[in-house]
Every structure is written in structure tokens, then in C-alpha cells.
The first five atom37 places (N, CA, C, CB, O) and aatype in JSON, in Angstrom:
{
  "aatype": [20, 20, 20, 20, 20, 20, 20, 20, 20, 20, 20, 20, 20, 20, 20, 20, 20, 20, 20, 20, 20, 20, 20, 20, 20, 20, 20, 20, 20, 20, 20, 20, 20, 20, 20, 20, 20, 20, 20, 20, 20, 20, 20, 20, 20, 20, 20, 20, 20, 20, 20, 20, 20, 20, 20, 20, 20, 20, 20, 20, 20, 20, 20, 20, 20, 20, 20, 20, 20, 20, 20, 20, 20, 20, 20, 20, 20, 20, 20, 20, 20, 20, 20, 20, 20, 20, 20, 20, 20, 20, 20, 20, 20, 20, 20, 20, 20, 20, 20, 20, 20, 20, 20, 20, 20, 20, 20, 20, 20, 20, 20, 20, 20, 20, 20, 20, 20, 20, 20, 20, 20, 20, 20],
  "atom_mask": [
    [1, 1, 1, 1, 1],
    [1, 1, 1, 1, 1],
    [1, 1, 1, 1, 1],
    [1, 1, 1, 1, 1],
    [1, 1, 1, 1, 1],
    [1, 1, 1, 1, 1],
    [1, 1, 1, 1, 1],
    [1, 1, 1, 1, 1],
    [1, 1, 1, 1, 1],
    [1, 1, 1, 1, 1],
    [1, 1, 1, 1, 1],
    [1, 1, 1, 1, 1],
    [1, 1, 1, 1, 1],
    [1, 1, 1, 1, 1],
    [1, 1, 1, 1, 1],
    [1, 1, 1, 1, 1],
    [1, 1, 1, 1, 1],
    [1, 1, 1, 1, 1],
    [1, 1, 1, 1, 1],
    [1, 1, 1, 1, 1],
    [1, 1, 1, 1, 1],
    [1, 1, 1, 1, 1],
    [1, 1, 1, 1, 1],
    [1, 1, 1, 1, 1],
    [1, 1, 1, 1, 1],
    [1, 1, 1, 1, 1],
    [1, 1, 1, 1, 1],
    [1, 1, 1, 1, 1],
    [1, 1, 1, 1, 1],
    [1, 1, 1, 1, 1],
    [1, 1, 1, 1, 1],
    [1, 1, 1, 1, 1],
    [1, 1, 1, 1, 1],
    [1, 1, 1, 1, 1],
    [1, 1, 1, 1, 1],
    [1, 1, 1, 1, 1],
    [1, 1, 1, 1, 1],
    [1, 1, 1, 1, 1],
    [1, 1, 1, 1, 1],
    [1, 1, 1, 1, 1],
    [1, 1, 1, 1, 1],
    [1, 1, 1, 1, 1],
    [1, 1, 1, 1, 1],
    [1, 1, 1, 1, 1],
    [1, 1, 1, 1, 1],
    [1, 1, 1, 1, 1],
    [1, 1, 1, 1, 1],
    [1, 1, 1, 1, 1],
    [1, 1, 1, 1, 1],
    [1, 1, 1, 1, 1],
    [1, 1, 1, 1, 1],
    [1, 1, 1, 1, 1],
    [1, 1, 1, 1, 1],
    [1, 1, 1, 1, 1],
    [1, 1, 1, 1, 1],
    [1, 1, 1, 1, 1],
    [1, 1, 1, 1, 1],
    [1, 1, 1, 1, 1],
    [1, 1, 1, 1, 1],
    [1, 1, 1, 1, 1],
    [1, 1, 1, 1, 1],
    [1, 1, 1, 1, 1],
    [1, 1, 1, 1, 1],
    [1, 1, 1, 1, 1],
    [1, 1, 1, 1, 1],
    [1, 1, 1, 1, 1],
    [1, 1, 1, 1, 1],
    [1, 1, 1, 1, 1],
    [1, 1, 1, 1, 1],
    [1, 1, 1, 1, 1],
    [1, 1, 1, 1, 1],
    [1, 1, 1, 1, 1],
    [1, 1, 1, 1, 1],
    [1, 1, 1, 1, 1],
    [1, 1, 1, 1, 1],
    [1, 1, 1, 1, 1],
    [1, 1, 1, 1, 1],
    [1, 1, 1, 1, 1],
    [1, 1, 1, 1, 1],
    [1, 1, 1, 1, 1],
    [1, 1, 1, 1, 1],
    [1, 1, 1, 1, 1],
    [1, 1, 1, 1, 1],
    [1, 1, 1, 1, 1],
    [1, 1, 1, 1, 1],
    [1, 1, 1, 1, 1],
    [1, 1, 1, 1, 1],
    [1, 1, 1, 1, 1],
    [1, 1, 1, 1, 1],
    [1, 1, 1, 1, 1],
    [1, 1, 1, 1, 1],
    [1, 1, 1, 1, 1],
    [1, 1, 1, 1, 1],
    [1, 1, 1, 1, 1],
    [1, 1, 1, 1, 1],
    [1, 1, 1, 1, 1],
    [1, 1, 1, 1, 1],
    [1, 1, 1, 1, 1],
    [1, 1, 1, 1, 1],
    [1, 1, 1, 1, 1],
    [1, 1, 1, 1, 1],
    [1, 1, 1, 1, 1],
    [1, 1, 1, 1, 1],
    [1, 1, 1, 1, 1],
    [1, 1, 1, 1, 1],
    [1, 1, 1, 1, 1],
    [1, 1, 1, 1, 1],
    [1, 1, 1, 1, 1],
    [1, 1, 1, 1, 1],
    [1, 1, 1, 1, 1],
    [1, 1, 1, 1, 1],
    [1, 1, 1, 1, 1],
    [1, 1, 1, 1, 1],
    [1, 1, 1, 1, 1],
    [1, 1, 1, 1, 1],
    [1, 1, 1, 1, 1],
    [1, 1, 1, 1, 1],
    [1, 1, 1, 1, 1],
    [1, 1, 1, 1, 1],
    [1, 1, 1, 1, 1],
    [1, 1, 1, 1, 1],
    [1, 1, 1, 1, 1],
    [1, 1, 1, 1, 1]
  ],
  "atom_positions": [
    [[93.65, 114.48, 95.06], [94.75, 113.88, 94.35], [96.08, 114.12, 95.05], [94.81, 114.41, 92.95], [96.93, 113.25, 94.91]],
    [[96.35, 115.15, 95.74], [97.15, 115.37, 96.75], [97.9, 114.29, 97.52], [96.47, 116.01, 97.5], [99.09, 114.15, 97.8]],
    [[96.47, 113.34, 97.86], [97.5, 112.29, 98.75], [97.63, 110.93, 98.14], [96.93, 111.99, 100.31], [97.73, 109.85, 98.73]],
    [[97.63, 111.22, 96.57], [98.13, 110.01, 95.85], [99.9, 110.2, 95.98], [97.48, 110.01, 94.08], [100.55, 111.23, 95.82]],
    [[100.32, 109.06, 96.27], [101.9, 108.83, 96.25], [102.06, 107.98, 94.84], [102.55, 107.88, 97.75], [101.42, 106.97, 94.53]],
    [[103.15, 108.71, 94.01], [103.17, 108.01, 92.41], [104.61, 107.8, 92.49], [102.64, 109.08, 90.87], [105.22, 108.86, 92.64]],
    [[105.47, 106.58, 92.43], [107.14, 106.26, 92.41], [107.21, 106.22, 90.72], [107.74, 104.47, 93.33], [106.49, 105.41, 90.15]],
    [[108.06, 107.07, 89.95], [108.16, 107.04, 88.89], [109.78, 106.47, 88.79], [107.69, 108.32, 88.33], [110.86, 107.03, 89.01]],
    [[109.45, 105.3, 88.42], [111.11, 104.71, 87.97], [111.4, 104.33, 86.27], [111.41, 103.01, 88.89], [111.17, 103.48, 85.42]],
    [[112.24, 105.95, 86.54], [112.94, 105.91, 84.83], [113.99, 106.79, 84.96], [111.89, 106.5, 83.4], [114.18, 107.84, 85.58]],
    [[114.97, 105.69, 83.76], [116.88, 106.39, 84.14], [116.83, 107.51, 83.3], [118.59, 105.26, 83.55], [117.77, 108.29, 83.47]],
    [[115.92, 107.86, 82.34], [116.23, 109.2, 81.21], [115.95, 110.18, 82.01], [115.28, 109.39, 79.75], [114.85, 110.05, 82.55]],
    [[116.72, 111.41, 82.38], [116.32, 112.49, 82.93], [115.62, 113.3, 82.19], [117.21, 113.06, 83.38], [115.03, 114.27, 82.67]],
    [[115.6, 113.08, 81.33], [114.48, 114.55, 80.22], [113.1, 113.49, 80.77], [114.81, 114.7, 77.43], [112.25, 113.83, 81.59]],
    [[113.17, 112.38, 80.2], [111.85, 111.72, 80.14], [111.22, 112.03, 81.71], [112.03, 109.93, 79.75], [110.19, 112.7, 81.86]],
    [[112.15, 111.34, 83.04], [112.05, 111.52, 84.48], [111.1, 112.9, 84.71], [113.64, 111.66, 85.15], [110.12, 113.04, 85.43]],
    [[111.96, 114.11, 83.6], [111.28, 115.3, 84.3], [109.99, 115.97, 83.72], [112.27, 116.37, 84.38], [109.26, 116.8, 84.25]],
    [[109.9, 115.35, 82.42], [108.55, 115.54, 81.59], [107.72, 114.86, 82.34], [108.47, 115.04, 80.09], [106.67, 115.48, 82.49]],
    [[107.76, 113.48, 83.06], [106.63, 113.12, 83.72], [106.36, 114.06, 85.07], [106.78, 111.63, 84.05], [105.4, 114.82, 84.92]],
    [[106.86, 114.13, 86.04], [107.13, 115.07, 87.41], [106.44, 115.66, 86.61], [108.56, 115.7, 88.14], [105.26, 115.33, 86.55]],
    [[107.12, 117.1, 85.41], [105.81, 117.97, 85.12], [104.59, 117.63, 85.18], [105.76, 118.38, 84.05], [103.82, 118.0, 86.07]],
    [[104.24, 116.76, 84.06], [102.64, 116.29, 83.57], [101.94, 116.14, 85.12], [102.58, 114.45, 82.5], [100.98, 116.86, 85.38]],
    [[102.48, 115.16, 86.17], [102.02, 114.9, 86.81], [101.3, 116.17, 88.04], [102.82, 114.01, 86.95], [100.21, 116.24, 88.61]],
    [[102.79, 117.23, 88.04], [102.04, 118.48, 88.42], [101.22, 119.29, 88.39], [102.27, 118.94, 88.42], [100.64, 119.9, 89.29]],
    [[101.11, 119.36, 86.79], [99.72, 119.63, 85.89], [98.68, 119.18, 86.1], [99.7, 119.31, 84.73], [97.77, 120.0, 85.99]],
    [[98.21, 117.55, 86.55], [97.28, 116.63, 86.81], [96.66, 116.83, 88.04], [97.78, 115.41, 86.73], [95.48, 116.61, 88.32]],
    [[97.89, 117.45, 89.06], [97.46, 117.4, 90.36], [98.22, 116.62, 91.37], [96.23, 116.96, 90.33], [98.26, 116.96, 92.55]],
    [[98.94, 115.38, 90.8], [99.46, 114.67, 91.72], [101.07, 115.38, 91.9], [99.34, 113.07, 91.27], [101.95, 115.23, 91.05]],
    [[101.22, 116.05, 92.98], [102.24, 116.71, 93.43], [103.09, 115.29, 94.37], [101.63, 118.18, 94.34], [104.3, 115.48, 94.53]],
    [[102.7, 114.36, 94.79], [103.44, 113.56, 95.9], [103.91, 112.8, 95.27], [102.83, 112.93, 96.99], [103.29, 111.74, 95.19]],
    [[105.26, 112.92, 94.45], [105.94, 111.53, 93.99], [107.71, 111.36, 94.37], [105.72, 111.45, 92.16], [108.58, 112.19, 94.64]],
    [[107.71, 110.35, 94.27], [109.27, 109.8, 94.14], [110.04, 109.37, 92.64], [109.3, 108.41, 95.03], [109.53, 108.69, 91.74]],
    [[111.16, 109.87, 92.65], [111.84, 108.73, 91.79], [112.72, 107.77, 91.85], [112.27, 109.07, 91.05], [113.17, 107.49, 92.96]],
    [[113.13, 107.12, 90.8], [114.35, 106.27, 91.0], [114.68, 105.67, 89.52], [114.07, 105.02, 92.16], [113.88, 105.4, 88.62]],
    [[116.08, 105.53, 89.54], [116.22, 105.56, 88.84], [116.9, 104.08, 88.08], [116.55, 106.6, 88.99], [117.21, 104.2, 86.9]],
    [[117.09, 102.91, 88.65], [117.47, 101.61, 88.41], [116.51, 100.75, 88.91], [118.7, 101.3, 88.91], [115.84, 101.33, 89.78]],
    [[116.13, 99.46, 88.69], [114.98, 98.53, 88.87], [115.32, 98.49, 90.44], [114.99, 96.93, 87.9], [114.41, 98.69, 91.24]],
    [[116.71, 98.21, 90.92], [116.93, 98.12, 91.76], [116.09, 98.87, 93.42], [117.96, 98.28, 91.28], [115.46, 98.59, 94.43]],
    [[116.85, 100.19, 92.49], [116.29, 101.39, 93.23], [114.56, 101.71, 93.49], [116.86, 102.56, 92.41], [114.0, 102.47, 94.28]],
    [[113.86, 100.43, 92.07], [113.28, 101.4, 92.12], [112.19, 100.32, 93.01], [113.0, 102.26, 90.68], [111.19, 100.76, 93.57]],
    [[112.64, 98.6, 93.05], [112.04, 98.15, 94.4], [112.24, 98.57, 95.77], [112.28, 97.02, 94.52], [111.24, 98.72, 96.48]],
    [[113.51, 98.8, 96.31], [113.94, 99.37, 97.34], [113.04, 100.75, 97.57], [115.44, 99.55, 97.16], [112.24, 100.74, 98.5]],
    [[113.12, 101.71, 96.89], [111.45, 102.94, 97.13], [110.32, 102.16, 97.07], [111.04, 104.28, 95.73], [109.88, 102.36, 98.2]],
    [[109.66, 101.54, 96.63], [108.07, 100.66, 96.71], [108.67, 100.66, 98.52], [107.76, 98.46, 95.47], [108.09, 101.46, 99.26]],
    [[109.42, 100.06, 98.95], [109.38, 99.63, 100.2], [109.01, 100.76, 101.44], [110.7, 99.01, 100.37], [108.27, 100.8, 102.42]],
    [[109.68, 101.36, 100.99], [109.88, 103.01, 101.96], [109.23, 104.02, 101.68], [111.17, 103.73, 101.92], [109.41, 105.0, 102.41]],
    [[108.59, 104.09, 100.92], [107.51, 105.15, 99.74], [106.43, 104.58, 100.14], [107.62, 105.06, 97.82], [105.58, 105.33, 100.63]],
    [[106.15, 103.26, 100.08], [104.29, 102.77, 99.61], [103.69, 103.73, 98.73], [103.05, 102.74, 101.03], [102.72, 104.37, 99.16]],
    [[104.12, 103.92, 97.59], [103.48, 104.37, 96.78], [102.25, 103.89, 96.33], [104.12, 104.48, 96.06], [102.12, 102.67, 96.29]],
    [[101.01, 104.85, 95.84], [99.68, 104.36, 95.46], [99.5, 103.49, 94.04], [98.81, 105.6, 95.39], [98.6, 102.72, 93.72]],
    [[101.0, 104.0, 93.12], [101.07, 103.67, 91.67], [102.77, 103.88, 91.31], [99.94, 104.81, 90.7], [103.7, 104.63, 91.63]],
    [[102.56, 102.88, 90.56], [104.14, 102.5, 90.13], [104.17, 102.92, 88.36], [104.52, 100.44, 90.45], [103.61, 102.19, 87.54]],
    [[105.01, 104.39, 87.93], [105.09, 104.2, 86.84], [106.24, 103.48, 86.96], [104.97, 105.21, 86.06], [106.76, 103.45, 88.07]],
    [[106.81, 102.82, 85.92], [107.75, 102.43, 85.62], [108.53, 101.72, 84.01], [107.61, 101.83, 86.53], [108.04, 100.77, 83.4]],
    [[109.51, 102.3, 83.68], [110.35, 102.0, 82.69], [110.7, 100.6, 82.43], [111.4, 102.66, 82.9], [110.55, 99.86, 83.4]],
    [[111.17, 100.03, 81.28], [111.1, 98.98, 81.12], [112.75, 98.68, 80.73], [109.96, 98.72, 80.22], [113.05, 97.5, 80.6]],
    [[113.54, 99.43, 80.59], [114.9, 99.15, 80.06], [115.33, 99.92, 80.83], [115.33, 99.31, 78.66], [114.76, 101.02, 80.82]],
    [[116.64, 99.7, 81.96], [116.43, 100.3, 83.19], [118.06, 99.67, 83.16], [114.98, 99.81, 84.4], [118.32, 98.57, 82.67]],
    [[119.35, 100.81, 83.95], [120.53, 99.87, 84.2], [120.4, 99.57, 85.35], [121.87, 100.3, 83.99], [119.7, 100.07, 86.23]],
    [[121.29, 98.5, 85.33], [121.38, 97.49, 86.42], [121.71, 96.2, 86.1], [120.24, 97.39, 87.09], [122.35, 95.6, 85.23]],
    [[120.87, 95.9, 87.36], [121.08, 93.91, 87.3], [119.56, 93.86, 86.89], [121.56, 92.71, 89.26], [119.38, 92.86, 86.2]],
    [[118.59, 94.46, 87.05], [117.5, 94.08, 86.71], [116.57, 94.75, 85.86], [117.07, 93.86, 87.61], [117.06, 95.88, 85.8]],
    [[115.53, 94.76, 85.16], [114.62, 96.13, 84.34], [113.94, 95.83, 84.93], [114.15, 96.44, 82.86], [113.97, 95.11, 85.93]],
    [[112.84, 96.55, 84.16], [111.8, 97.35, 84.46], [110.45, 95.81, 85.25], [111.3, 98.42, 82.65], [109.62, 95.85, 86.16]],
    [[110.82, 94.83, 84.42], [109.85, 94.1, 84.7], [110.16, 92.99, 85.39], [109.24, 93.85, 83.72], [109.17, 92.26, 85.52]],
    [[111.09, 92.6, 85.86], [111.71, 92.01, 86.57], [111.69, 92.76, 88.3], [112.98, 91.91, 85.77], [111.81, 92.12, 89.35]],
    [[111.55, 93.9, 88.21], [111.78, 94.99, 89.37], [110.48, 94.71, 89.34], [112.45, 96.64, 89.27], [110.29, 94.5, 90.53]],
    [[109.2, 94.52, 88.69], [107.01, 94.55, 89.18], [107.66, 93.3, 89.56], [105.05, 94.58, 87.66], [107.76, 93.34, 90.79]],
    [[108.2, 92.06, 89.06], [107.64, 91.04, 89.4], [108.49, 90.63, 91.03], [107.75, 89.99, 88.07], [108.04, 89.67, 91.66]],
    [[109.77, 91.46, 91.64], [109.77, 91.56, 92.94], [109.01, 92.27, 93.35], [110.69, 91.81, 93.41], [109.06, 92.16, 94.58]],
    [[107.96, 93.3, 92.94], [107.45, 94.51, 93.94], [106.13, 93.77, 94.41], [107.12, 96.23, 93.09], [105.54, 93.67, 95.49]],
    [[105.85, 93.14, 92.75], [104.33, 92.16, 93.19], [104.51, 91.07, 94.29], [103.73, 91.17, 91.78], [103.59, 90.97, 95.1]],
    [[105.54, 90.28, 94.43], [105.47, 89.42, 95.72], [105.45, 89.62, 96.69], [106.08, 88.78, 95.95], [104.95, 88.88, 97.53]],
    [[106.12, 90.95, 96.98], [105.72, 91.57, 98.25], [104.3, 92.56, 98.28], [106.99, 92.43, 98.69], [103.69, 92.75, 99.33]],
    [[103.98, 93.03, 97.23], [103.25, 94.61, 97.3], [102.24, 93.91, 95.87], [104.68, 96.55, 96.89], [102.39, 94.43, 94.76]],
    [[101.34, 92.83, 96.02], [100.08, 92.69, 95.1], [99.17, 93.74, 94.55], [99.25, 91.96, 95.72], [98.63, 94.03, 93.49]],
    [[99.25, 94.15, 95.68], [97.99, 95.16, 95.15], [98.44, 96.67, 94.69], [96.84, 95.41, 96.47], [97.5, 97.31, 94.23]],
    [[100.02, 97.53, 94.72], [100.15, 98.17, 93.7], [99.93, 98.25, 92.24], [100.84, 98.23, 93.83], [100.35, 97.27, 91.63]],
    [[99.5, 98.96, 91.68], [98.75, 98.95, 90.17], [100.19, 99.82, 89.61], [96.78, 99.98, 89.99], [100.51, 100.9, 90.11]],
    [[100.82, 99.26, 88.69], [101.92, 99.5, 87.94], [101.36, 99.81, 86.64], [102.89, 98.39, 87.94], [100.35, 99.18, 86.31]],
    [[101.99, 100.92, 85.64], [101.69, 101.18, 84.86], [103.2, 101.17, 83.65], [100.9, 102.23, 85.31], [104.05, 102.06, 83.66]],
    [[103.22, 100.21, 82.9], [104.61, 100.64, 82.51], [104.52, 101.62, 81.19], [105.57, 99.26, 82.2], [103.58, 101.92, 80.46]],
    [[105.69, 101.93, 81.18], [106.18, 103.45, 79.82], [107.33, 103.34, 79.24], [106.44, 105.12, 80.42], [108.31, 104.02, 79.53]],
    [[107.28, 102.38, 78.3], [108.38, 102.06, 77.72], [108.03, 102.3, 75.78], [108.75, 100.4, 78.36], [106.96, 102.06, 75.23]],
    [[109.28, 102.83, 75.11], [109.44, 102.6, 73.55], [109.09, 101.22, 73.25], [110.94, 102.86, 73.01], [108.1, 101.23, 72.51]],
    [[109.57, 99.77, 73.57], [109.11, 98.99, 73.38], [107.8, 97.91, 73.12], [109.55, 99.05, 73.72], [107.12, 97.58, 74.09]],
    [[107.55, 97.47, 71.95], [106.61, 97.24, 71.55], [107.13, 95.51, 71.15], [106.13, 98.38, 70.52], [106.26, 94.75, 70.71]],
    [[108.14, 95.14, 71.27], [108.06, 93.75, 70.54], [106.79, 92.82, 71.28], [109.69, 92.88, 70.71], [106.14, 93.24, 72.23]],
    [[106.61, 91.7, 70.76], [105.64, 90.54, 71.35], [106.37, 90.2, 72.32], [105.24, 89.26, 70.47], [105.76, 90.26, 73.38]],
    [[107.84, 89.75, 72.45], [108.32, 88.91, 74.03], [108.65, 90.15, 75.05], [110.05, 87.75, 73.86], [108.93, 89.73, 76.17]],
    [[108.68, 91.43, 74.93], [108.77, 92.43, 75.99], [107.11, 92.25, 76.33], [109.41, 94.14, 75.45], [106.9, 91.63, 77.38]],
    [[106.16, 92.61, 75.74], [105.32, 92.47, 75.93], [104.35, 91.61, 76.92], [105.35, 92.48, 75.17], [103.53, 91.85, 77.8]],
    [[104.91, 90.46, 76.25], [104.31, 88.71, 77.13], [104.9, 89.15, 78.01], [104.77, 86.88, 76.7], [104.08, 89.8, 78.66]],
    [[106.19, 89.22, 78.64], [106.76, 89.3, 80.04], [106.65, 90.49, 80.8], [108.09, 89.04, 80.03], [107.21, 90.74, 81.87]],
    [[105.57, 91.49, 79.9], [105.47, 92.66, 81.1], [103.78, 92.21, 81.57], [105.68, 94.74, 80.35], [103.31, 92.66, 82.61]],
    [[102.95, 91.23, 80.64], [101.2, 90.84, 80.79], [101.57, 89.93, 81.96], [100.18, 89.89, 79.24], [100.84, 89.87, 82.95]],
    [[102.82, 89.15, 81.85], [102.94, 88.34, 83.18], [102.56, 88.47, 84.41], [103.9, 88.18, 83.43], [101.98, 87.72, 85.19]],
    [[103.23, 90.22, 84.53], [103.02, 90.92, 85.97], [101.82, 91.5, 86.22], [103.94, 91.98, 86.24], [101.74, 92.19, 87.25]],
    [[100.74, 91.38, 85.44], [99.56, 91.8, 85.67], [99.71, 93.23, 85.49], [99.04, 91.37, 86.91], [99.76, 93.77, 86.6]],
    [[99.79, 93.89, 84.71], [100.31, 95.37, 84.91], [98.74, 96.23, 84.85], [101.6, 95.91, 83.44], [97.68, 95.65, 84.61]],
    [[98.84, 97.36, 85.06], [97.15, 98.17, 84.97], [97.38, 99.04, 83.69], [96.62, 99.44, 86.59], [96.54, 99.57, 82.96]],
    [[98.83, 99.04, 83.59], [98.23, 99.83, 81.81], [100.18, 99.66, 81.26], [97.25, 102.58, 81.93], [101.11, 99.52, 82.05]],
    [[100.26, 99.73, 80.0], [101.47, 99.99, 79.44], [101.16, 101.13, 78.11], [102.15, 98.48, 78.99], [100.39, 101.11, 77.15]],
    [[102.29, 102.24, 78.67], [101.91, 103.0, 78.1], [103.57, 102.91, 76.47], [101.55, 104.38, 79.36], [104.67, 102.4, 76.7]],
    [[103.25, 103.42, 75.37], [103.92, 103.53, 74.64], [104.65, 104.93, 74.23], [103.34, 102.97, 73.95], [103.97, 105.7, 73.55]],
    [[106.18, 105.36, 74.64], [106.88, 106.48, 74.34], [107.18, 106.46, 73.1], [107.92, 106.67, 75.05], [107.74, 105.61, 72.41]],
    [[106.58, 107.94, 72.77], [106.83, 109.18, 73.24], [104.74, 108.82, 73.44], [107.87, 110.67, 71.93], [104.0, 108.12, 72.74]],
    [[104.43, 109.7, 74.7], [102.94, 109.49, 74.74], [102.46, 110.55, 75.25], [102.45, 108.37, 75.47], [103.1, 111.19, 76.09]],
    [[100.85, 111.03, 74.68], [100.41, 112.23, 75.12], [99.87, 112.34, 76.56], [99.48, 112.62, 74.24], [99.69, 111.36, 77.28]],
    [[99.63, 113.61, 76.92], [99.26, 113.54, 78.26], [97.83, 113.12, 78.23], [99.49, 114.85, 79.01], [97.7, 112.49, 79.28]],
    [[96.76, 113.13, 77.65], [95.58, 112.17, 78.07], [95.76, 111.13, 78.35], [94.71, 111.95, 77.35], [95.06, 110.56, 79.18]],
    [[96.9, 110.47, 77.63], [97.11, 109.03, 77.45], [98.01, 108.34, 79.36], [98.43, 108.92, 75.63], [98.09, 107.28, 79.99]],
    [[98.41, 109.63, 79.5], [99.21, 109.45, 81.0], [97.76, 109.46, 81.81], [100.55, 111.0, 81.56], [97.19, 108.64, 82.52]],
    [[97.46, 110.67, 81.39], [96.18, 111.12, 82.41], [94.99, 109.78, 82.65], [95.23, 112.64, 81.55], [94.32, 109.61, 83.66]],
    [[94.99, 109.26, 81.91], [93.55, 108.21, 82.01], [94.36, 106.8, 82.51], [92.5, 107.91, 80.13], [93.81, 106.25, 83.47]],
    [[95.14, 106.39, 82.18], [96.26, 105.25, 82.28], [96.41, 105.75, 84.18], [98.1, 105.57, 80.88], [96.82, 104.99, 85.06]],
    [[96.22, 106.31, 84.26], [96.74, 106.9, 85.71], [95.46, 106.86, 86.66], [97.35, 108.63, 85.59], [95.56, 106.31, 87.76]],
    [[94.32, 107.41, 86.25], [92.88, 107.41, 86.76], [92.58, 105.95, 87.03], [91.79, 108.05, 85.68], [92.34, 105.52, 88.16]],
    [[92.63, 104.97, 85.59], [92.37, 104.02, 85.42], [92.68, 102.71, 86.9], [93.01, 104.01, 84.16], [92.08, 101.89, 87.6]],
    [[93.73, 103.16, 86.72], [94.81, 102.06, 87.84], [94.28, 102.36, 88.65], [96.41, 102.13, 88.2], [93.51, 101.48, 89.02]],
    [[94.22, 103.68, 89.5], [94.0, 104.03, 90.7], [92.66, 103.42, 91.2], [94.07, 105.42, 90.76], [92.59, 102.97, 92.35]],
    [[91.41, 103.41, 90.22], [90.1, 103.03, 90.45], [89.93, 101.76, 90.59], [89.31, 103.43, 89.58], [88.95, 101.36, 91.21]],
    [[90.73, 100.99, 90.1], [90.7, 99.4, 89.74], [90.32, 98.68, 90.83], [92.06, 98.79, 89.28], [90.23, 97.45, 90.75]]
  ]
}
């Protein structure tokens, strides 16, 4: 698990650093962050990360899902996982657009990271 690379793009720093933990816990020590949609296509580029968590309400010019659907035209085959509070039906439809490998719902337990994370990677 070592040489999984995971880009976690989310602007909450408590949230940012609860994941980094979990993820240390899991095993996957190799990640990046970032913290605007912007930022957080610009790392996909220079990172090649193995898995994209990513936030869905994000400042900037762009969120969370708008930032998969540039990463996917260049970078298809990253498996994105998003982690957002949001639950309406039209956040929703426009995050199924991007083909995502899992959306996870905050506040969420760590099995729920842990398998959402396995999942993608195997796909």
C-alpha cells in the first residue's frame, strides 16, 4: 500500500487532516493535498496520483466536480472517490456524470473510507 499515491482535495483543514490520519492508519502513507478544484487538477498533473479523494464544494472558480470532469479528459482512468455533506438529487446527477468509483457522505466512518478506497483501486 506504500506505493499507492492518494491526492486528497479538500479546503476544511480539520476534515484535510482527519483524512491524512485515517489514511496513515490504513497504510497509505503517499499522499498529496490541495486545496481548491483548481489546485486540485493542477496536482493530478504532477502527482499522478493512483486515487482522487475529492470534495465537492471547494473555493474557487471551480468545485469539486467540475475539477473530475477536467481531470477525466485528460486522466480517464483515475478512480475518484468524492466526500462531500451533500446529498441533494442535482449535486448528485452531476457528480454520476463523472463516472465517479464511490461518493462518500460527511461526517463518515473509517470502514466506510477504508472499503470506498480498496474498492476504486481494484476496479
Amino acid at each position: 500500500m506504500s506505493g499507492i499515491k492518494i491526492l486528497i482535495v479538500e479546503d476544511d483543514e480539520i476534515v484535510s487532516d482527519l483524512i491524512q490520519w485515517r489514511l496513515k492508519e490504513m497504510g497509505y502513507g503517499n499522499y498529496e493535498v490541495a486545496m481548491t478544484g483548481e489546485d486540485g487538477v493542477l496536482a493530478v498533473g504532477k502527482y499522478l496520483p493512483d486515487l482522487v479523494l475529492m470534495d465537492i464544494t471547494l473555493p474557487g472558480e471551480i468545485d469539486g466536480i467540475e475539477a473530475v470532469h477536467q481531470i477525466k479528459k485528460v486522466y480517464p482512468d483515475i478512480p475518484v472517490i468524492y466526500l462531500s455533506s451533500h446529498m441533494e438529487d442535482e449535486i448528485i446527477s452531476r457528480a454520476i456524470e463523472t463516472k465517479p468509483s464511490g461518493y462518500i457522505t460527511k461526517p463518515f466512518e473509517d470502514f466506510e473510507l477504508k472499503m470506498a478506497i480498496k474498492i476504486a483501486l481494484n476496479k
